[in-house]
C-alpha positions in Angstrom: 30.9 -82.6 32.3 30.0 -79.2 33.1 32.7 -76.5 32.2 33.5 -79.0 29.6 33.3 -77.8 25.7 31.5 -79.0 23.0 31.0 -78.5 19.3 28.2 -79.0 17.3 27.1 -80.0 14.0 24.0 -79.9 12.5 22.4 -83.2 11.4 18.8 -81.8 10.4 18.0 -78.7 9.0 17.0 -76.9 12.0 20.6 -77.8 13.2 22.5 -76.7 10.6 20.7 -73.4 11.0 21.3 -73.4 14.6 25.0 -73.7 14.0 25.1 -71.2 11.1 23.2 -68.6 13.4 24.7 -69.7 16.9 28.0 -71.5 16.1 29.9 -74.9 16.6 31.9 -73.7 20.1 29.4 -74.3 23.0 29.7 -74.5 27.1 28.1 -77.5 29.4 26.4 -75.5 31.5 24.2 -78.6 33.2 23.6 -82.1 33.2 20.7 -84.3 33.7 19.3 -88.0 32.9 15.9 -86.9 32.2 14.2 -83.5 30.9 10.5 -82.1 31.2 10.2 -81.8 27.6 8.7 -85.1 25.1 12.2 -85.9 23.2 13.0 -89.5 21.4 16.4 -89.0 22.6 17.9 -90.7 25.2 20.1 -89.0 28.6 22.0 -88.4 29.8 21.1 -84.2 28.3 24.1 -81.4 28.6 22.5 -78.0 29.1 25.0 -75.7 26.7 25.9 -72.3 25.9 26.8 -71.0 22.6 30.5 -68.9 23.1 29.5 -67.2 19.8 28.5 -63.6 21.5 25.5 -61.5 19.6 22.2 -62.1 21.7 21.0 -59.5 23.1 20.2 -61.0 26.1 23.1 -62.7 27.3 24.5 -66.5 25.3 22.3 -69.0 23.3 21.6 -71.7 25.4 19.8 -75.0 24.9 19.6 -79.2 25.6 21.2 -82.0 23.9 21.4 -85.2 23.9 24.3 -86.6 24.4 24.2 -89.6 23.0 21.4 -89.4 20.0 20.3 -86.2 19.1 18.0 -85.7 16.5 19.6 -82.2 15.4 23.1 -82.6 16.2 26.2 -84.4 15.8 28.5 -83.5 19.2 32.2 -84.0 20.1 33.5 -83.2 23.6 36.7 -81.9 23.6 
């Protein structure tokens, strides 16, 4: 999937906010099953990048899950 684009909705709080501050266009970047962090979510997780420009530091980035996540709702297109 990577090179693929996705958009987000928040689900939670924390990912409406996300998607306020970061937007709803985002990049697969990477793809893995598992991740080294403790989530309830099942794999496999896209590693994404927001296409909204305004960090400082180069594009928002974070993981989902594809399938369940807790935060946000996510169409491929």
């Amino acid at each position: 999937m990577v090179g693929k684009k996705v958009k987000l909705a928040g689900k939670s709080r924390h990912g409406k906010n996300r998607v306020r501050e970061q937007g709803e266009d985002w990049r697969v970047v990477g793809e893995k099953l598992t991740v080294s962090f403790n989530t309830p979510s099942p794999g496999p997780f896209l590693l994404i990048e927001s296409e909204t420009q305004g960090h400082p530091h180069g594009p928002w980035s974070r993981w989902i899950s594809l399938k369940n996540d807790p935060d946000f709702t996510v169409e491929v297109l």
